[in-house]
DOMIBA-25081 format. One record per residue (C-alpha): residue number from 1; residue in three letters; x, y, z. Coordinates in steps of 0.5 Angstrom, whole numbers, always signed. Example, Ala and Ser with C-alpha at 12.3 -4.5 7.8 and 13.67 -1.06 7.14 Angstrom:
ROTOR sekol doro  east north    up
ROTOR     1  Ala   +25    -9   +16
ROTOR     2  Ser   +27    -2   +14
REM end
This chain:
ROTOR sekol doro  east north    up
ROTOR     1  Unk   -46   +19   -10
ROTOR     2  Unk   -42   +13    -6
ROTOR     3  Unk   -38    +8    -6
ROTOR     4  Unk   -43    +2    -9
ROTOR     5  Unk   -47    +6   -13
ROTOR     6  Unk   -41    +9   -16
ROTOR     7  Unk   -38    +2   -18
ROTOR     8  Unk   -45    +1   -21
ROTOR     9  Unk   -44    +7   -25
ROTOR    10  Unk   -37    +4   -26
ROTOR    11  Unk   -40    -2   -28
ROTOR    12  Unk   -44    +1   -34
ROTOR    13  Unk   -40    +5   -37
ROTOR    14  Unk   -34    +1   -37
ROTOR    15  Unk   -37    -6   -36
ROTOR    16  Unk   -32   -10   -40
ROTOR    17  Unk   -25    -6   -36
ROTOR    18  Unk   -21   -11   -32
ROTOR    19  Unk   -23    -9   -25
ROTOR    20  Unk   -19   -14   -21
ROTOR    21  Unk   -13   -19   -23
ROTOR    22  Unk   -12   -24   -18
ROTOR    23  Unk    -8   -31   -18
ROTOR    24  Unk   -10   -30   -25
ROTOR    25  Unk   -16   -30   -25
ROTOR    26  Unk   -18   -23   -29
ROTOR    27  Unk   -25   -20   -26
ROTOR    28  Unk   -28   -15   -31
ROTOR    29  Unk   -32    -8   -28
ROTOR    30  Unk   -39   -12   -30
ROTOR    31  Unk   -37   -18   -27
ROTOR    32  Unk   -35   -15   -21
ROTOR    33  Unk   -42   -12   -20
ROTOR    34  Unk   -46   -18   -21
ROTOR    35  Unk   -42   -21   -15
ROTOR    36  Unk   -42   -15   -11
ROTOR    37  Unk   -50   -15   -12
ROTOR    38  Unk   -51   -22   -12
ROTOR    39  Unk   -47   -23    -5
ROTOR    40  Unk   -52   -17    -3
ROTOR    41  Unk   -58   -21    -3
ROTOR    42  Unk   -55   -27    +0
ROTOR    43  Unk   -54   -22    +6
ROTOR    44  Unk   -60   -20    +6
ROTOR    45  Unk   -63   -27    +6
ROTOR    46  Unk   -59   -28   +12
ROTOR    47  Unk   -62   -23   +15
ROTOR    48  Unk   -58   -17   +15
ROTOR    49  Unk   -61   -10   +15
ROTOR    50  Unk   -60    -3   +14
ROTOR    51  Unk   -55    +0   +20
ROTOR    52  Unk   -52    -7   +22
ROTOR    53  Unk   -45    -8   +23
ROTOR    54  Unk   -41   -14   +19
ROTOR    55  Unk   -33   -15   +21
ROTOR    56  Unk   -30   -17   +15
ROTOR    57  Unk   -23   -22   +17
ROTOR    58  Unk   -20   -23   +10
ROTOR    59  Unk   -14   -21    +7
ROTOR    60  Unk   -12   -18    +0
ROTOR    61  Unk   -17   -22    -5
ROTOR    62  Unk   -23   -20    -9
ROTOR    63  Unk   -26   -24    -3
ROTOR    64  Unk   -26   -18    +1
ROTOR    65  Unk   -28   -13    -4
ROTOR    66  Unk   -34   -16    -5
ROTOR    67  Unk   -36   -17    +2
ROTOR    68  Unk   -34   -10    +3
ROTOR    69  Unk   -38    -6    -3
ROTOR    70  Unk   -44   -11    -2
ROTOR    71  Unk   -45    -9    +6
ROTOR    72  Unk   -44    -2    +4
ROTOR    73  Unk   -50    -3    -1
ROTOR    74  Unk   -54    -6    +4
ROTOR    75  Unk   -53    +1    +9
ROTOR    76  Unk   -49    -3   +14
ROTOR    77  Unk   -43    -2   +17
ROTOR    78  Unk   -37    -5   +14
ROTOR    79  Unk   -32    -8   +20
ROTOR    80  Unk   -25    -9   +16
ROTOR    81  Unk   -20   -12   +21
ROTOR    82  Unk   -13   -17   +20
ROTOR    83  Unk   -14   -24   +20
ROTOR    84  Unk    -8   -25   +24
ROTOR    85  Unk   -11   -22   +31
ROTOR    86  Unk   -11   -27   +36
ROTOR    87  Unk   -18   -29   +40
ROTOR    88  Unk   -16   -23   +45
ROTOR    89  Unk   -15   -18   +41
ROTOR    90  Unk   -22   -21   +37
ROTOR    91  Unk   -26   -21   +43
ROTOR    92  Unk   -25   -14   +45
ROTOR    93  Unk   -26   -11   +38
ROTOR    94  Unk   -33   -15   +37
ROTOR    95  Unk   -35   -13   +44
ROTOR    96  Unk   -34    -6   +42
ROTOR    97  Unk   -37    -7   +36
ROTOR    98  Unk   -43   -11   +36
ROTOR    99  Unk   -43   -15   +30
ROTOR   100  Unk   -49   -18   +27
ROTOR   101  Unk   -45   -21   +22
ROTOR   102  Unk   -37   -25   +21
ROTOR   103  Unk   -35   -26   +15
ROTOR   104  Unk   -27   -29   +15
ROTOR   105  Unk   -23   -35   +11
ROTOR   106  Unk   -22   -41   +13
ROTOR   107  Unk   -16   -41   +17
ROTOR   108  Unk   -19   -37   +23
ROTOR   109  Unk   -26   -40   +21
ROTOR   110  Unk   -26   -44   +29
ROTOR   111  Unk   -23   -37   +32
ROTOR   112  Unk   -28   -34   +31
ROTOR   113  Unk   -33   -40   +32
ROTOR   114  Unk   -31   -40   +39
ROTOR   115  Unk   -34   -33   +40
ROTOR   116  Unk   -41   -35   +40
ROTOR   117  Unk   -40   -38   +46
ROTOR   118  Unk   -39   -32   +51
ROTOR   119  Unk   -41   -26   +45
ROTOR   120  Unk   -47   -27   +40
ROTOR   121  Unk   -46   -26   +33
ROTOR   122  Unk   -53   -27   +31
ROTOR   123  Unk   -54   -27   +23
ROTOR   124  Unk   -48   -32   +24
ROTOR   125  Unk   -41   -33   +20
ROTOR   126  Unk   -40   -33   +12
ROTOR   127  Unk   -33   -36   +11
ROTOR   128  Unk   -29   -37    +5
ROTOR   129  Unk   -27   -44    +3
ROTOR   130  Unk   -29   -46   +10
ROTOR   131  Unk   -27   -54    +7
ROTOR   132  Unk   -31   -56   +13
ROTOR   133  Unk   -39   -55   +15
ROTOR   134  Unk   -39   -51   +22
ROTOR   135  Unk   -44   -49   +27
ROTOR   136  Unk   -48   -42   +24
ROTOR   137  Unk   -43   -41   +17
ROTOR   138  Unk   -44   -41   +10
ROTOR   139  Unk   -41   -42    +4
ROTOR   140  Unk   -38   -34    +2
ROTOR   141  Unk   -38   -39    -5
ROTOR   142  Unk   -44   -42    -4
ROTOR   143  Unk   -48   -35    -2
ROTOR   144  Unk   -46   -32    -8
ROTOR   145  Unk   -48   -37   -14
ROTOR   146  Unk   -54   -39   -10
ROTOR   147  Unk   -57   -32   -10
ROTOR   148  Unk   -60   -28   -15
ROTOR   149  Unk   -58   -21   -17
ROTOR   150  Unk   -62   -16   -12
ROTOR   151  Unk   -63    -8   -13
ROTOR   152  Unk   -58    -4   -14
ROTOR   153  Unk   -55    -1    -9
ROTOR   154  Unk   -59    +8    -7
ROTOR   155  Unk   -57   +14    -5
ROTOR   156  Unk   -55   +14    +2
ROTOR   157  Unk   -54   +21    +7
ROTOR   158  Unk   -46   +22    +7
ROTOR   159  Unk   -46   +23   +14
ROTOR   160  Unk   -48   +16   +15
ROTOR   161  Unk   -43   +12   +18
ROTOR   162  Unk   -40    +7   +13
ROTOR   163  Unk   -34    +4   +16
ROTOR   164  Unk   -31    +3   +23
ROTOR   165  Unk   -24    +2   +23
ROTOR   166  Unk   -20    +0   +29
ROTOR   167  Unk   -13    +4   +30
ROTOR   168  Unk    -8    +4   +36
ROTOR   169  Unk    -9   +10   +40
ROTOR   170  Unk    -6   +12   +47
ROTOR   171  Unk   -12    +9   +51
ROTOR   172  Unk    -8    +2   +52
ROTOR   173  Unk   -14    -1   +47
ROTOR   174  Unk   -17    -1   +40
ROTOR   175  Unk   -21    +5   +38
ROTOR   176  Unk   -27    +5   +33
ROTOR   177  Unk   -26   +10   +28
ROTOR   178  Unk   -32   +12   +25
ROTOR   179  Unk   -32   +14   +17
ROTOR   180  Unk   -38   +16   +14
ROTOR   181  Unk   -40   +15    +6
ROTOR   182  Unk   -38   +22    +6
ROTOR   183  Unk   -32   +21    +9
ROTOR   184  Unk   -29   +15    +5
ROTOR   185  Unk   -32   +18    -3
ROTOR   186  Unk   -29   +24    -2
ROTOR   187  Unk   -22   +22    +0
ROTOR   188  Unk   -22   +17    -5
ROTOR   189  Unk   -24   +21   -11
ROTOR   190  Unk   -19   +27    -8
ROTOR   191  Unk   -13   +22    -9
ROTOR   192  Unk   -16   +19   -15
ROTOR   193  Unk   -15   +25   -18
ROTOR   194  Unk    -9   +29   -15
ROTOR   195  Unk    -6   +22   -18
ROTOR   196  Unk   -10   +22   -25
ROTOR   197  Unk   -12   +16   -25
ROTOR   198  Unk   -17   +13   -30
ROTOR   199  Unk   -19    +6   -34
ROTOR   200  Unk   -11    +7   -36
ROTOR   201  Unk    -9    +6   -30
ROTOR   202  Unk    -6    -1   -26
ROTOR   203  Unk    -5    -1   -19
ROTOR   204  Unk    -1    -6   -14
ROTOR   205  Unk    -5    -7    -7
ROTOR   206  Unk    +0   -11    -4
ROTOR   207  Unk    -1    -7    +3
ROTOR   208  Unk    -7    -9    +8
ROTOR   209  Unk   -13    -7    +5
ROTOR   210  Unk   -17    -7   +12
ROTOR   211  Unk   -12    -2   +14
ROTOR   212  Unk   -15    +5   +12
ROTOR   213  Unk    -8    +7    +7
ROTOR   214  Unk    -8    +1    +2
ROTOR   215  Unk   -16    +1    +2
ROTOR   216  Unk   -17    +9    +0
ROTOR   217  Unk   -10   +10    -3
ROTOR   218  Unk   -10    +4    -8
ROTOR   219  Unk   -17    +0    -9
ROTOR   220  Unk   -22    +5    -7
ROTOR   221  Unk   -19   +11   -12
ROTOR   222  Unk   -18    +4   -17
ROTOR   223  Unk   -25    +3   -17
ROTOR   224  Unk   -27   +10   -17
ROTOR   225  Unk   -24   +11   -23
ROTOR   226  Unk   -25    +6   -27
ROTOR   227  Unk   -18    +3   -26
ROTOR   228  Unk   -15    -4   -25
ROTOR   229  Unk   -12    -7   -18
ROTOR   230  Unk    -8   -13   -18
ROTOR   231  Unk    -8   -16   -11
ROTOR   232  Unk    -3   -19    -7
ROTOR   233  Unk    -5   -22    +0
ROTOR   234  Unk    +1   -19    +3
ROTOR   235  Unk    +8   -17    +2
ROTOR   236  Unk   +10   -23    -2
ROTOR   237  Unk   +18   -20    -3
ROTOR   238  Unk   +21   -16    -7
ROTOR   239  Unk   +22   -20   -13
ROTOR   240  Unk   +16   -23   -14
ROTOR   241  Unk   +13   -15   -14
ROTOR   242  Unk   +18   -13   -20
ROTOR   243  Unk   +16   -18   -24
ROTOR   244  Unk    +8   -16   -22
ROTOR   245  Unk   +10    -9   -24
ROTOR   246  Unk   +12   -12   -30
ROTOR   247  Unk    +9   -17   -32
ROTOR   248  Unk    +1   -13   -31
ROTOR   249  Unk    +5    -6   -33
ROTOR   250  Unk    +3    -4   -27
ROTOR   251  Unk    +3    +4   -27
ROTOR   252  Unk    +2    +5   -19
ROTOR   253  Unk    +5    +2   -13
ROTOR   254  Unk    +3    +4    -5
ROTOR   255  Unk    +6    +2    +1
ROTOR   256  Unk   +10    +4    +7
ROTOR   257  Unk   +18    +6    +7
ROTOR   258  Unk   +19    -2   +10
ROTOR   259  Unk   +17    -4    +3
ROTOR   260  Unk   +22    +1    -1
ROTOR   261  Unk   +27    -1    +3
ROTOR   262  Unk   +27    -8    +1
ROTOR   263  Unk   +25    -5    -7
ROTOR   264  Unk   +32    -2    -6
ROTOR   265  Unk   +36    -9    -3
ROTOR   266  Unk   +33   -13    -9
ROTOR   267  Unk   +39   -14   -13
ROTOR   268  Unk   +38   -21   -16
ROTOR   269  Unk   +35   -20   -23
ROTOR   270  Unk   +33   -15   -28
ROTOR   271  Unk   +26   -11   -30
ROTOR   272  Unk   +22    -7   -35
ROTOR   273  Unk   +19    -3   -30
ROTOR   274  Unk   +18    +3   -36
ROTOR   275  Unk    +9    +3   -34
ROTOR   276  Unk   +12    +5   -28
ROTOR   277  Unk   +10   +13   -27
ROTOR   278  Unk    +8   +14   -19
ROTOR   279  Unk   +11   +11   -13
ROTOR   280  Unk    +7   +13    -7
ROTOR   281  Unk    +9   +13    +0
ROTOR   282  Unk    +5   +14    +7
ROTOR   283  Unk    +4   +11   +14
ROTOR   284  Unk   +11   +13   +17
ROTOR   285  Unk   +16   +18   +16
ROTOR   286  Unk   +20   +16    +9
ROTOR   287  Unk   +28   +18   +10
ROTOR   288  Unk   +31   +22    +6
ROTOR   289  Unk   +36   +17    +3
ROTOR   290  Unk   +31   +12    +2
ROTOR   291  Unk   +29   +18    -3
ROTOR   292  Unk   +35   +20    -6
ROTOR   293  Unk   +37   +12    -7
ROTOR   294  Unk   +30   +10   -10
ROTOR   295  Unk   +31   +15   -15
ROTOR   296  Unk   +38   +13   -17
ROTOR   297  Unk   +37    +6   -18
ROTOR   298  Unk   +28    +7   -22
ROTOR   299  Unk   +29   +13   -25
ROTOR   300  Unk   +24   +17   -21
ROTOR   301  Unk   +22   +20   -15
ROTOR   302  Unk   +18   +17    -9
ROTOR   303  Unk   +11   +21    -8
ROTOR   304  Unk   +11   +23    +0
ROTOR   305  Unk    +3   +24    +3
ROTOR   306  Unk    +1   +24   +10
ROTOR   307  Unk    -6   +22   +14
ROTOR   308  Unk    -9   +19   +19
ROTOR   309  Unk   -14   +13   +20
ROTOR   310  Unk   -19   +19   +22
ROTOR   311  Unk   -18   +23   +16
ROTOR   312  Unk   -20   +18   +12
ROTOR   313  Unk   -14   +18   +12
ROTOR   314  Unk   -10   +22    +7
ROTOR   315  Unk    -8   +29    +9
ROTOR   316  Unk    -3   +32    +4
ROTOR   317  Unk    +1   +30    -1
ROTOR   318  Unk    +7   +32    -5
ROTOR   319  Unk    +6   +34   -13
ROTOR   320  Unk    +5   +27   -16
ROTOR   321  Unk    +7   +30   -22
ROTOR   322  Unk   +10   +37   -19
ROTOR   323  Unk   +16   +39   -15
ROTOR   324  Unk   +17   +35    -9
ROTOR   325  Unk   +22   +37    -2
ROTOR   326  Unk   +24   +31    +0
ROTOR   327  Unk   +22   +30    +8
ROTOR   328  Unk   +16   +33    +7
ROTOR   329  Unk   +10   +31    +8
ROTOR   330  Unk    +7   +35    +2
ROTOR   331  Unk    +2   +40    +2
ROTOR   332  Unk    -6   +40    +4
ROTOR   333  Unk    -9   +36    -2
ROTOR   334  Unk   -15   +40    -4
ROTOR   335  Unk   -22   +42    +1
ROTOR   336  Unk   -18   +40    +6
ROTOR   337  Unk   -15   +45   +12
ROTOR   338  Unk    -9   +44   +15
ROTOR   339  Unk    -6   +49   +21
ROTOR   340  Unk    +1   +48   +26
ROTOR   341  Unk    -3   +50   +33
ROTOR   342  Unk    +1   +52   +40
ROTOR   343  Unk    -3   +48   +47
ROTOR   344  Unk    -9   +54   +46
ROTOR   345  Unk   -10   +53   +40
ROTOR   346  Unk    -7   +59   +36
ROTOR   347  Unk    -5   +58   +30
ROTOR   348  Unk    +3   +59   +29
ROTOR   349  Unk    +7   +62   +24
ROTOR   350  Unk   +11   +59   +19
ROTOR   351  Unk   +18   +54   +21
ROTOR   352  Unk   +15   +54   +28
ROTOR   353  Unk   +13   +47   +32
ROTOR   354  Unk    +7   +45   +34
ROTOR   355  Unk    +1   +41   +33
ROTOR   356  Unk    -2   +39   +27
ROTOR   357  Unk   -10   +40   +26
ROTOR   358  Unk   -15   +38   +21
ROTOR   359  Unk   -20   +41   +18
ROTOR   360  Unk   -24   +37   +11
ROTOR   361  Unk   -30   +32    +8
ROTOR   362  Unk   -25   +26   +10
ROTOR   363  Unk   -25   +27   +17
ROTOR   364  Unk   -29   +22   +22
ROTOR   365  Unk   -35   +23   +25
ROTOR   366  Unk   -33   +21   +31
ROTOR   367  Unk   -30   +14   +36
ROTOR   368  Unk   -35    +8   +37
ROTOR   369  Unk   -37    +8   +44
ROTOR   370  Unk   -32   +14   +47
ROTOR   371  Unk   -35   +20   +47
ROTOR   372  Unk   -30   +24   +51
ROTOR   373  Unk   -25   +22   +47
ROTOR   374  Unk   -28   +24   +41
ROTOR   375  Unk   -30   +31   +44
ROTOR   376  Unk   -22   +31   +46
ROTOR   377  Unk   -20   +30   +38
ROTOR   378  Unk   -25   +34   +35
ROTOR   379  Unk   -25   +42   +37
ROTOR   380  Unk   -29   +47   +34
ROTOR   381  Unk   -29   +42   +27
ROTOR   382  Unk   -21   +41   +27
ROTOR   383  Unk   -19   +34   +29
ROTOR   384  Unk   -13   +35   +33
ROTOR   385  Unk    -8   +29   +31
ROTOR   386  Unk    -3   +29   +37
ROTOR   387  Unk    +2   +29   +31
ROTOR   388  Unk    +8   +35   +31
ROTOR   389  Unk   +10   +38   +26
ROTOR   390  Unk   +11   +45   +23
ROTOR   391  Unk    +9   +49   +15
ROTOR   392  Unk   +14   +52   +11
ROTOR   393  Unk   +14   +59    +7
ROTOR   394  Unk   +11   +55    +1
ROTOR   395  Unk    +5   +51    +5
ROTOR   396  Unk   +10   +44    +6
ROTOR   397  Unk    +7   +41   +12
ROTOR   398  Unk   +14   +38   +15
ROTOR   399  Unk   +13   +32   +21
ROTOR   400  Unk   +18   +32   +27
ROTOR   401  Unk   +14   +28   +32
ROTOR   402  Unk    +9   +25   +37
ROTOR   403  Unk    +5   +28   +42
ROTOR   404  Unk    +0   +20   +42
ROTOR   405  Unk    +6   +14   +45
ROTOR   406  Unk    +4   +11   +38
ROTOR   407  Unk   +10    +6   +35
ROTOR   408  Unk   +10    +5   +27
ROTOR   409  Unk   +13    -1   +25
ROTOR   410  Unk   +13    -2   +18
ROTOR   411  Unk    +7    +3   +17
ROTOR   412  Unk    +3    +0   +22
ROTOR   413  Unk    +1    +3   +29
ROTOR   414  Unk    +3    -1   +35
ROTOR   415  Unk    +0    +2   +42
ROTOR   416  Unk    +5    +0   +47
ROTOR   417  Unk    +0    +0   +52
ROTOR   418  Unk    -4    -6   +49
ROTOR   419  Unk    +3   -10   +49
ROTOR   420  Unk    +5    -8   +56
ROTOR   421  Unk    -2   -10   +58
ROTOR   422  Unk    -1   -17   +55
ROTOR   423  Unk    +5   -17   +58
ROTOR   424  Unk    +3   -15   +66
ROTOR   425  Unk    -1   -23   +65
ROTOR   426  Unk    +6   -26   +65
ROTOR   427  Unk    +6   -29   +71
ROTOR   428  Unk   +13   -27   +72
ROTOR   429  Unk   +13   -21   +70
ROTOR   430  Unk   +12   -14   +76
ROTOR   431  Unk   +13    -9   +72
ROTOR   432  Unk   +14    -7   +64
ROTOR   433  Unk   +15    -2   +59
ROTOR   434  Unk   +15    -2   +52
ROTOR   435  Unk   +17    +4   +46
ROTOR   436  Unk   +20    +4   +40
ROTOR   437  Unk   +27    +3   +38
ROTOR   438  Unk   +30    +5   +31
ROTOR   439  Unk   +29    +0   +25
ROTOR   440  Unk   +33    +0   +19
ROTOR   441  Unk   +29    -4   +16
ROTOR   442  Unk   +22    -3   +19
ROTOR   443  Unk   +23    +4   +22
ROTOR   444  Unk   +21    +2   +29
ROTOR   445  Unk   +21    -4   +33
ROTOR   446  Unk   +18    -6   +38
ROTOR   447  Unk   +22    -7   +45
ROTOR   448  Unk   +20    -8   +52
ROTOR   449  Unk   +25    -7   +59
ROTOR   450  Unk   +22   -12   +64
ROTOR   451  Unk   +22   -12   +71
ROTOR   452  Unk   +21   -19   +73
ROTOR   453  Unk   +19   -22   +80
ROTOR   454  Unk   +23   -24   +85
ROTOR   455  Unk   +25   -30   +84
ROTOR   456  Unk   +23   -30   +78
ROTOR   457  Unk   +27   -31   +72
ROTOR   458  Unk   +23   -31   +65
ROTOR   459  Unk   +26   -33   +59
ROTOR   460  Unk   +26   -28   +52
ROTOR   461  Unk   +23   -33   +49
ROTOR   462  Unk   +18   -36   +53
ROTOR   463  Unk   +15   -29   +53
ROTOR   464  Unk   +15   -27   +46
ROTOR   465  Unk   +11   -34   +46
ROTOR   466  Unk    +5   -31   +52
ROTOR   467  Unk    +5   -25   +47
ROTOR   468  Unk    +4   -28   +40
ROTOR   469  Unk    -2   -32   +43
ROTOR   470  Unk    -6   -25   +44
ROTOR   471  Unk    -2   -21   +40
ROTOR   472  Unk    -2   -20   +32
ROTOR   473  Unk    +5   -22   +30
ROTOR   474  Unk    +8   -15   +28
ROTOR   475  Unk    +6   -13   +35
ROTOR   476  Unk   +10   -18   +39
ROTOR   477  Unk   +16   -15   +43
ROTOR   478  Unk   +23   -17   +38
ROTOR   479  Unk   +27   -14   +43
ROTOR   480  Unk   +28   -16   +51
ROTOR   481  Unk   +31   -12   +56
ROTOR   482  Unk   +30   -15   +63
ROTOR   483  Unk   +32   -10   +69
ROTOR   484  Unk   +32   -10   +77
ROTOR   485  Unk   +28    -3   +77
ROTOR   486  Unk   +25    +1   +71
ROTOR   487  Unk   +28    +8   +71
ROTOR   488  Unk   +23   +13   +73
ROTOR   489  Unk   +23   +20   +78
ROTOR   490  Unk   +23   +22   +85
ROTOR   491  Unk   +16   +23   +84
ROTOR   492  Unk   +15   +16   +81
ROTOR   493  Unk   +14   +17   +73
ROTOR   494  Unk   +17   +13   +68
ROTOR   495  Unk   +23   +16   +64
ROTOR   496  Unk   +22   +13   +58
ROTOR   497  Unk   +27   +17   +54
ROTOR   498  Unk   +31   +13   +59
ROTOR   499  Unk   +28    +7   +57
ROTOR   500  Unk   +29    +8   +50
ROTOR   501  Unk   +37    +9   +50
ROTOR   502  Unk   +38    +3   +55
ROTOR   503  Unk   +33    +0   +50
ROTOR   504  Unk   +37    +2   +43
ROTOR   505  Unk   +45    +0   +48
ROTOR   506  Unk   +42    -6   +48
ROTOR   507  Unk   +41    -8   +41
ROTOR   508  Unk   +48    -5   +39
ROTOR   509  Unk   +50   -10   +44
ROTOR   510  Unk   +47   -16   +43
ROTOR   511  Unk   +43   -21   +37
ROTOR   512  Unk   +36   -20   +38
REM end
């Protein structure tokens, strides 16, 4: 079994099911599948074959959906990426992974475009309501109402790479994660169950589908079971997502600690939120307060999981239904492994520190073009996750750290090195450093410390422009320090413990 042949299962057992809700229009399970086989045949008529990569630039919306289950239909390999990345950060990922194919909106329709000029994408662009004709792309409407209904989606090797999701790592660029069929069909089904989900349930994806936590955790376990997902593009503020949760009776809502601190500031109004049963949480740590408030205010406790975009990604979760311990990150959900090792890889006894190793159907293949570093993540068939934590007596997995330098700003990873490689393109910048600095409302933010070249005086917000050219918004620095020398040893490595404290004093000191 997989993703598309189990929506086309879907489809025959509850063909008349919402299976999406967006703006209104109410998209049943048999519908949705004469969509999905629909714009497959109109990929194939454009050339598209088995083992091809498709990058898909969409926000939340049935657009995405569509395109996502017919690549995997057709054995092609799905390419999720945001919509807001700039050329820079494009241009590196469609070098890497060679797409045949772009599907994307109308907004970034002539980013894209300009690619052909340096980077072939050979089957062309399919964009949604392009508006205007353009070089190589097609209609996503026109593709799907002139196409006829092709074969339905076959069985297809469970080690066969399905998706690539690009993350934040240490290397200072993007990696290609690789998850297989295999790997995205049994975390979904896994989580769809720990959460007993089924044609009842109504799920609220608000957080970015393209990234690998919304995408298992809400639409891929929705449609496994045959439920409902209610799709908004983006965060869209608090009120308008308990008025969703009312007015759809939306039983279950994902998102990471960020959005559950704005759910809890949200005071204007009041809600019948009684469909309400699961809050779940994932993508960064969720402090104990926000915990305690959040069950003080809605009645009910907030679901805590761990994962990584490796792991397809869901790693452990609290009971859903049972006894959770606030600041854990749960335990393993079931057929996967998860031991606390020291730097040789022995396994550490219960309470001590080390690193978090997992072992499971949900873990990738591997990283697209960087061999070594697939060999370095994945020993012996454990992944090491460059995450600290340590086990309790009960089998509670507890996170207390970082060994990768990755920022999570609003559940979303940030490597700084790619920033601070924009950063060295400054003209007037020497040298710079970027960390993450403590966030109420975000969790981290994204600071750097700046040394400028002589006779150089760079001006904040000039910066924070440069960057926003070849950055996605959530990456660009929010908080400018500039310095005559940046701390560092004897020996010349960087303090960034250092760098951090002067980071944090100057935010206490100063506006943003």
């Amino acid at each position: 079994m997989n993703l598309a042949l189990r929506l086309a299962e879907a489809g025959q057992l509850f063909p008349d099911q919402e299976a999406l809700v967006f703006h209104g229009q109410r998209i049943s399970y048999a519908t949705l599948n004469q969509w999905v086989n629909r714009f497959a045949s109109g990929l194939k008529k454009l050339g598209l074959t088995p083992g091809e990569r498709v990058l898909i630039a969409l926000e939340n919306c049935p657009e995405f959906v569509v395109s996502f289950y017919a690549v995997l239909s057709l054995q092609c390999v799905a390419v999720p990426i945001d919509p807001l990345y700039t050329i820079h950060e494009i241009t590196y990922i469609v070098r890497d992974a060679s797409p045949a194919l772009v599907i994307c909106n109308a907004e970034n329709i002539s980013t894209f475009t300009r690619l052909t000029g340096n980077l072939a994408i050979p089957r062309g662009f399919v964009a949604v309501n392009p508006g205007q004709p353009y070089p190589h792309t097609r209609s996503f409407a026109d593709l799907l109402s002139s196409s006829p209904a092709g074969n339905p989606p076959r069985p297809v090797d469970r080690d066969e790479v399905a998706e690539i999701l690009y993350t934040s790592g240490n290397t200072g660029k993007p990696k290609g994660v690789m998850l297989t069929h295999g790997n995205i069909y049994s975390n979904a089904v896994t989580f769809a169950r720990i959460c007993g989900f089924g044609p009842g349930v109504r799920t609220l994806l608000v957080a970015p589908v393209y990234h690998s936590a919304a995408q298992t955790c809400v639409l891929l376990a929705s449609l496994v079971a045959g439920a409902t997902v209610v799709i908004h593009e983006r965060w869209p503020g608090a009120r308008t997502v308990l008025q969703t949760i009312q007015d759809e009776k939306i039983t279950f809502f994902f998102g990471p600690p960020t959005m559950y601190v704005f759910l809890l500031e949200e005071q204007s109004g009041s809600f019948d939120l009684g469909s309400w049963k699961i809050a779940f949480c994932g993508g960064a740590h969720l402090p104990v307060q926000v915990f305690y408030s959040f069950e003080k205010k809605f009645g009910f406790q907030i679901t805590e999981g761990y994962g990584l975009t490796e792991t397809s990604p869901v790693v452990t979760c609290n009971p859903v239904f049972g006894t959770k311990k606030p600041g854990s990150a749960g335990l393993p959900i079931p057929g996967v492994e998860v031991k606390i090792v020291d730097y040789e890889g022995r396994a550490l006894p219960a309470g001590q520190v080390g690193e978090i190793v997992v072992r499971g159907p949900n873990v990738m293949k591997g990283y697209l073009n960087q061999e070594e570093e697939t060999q370095r993540a994945i020993r012996n068939g454990w992944l090491y996750t460059g995450d600290l934590g340590y086990m309790d007596e009960d089998g509670y997995v507890f996170i207390v750290g970082r060994k990768k330098n990755v920022i999570i700003r609003g559940g979303l990873n940030i490597d700084p090195r790619e920033v601070e490689e924009v950063l060295y393109q400054h003209p007037q910048i020497f040298d710079a450093v970027v960390v993450g600095i403590p966030d109420p409302v975000m969790g981290e933010e994204v600071a750097a410390m700046i040394l400028p070249r002589e006779q150089q005086k760079p001006d904040p917000e000039e910066i924070k422009s440069f960057c926003a050219q070849r950055l996605a918004p959530y990456k660009v620095p929010r908080k400018i320090l500039f310095m005559e020398g940046l701390p560092k040893t004897t020996s010349g490595k960087l303090l960034k413990k250092e760098v951090r404290k002067l980071l944090e004093q100057a935010q206490e000191n100063t506006p943003s």
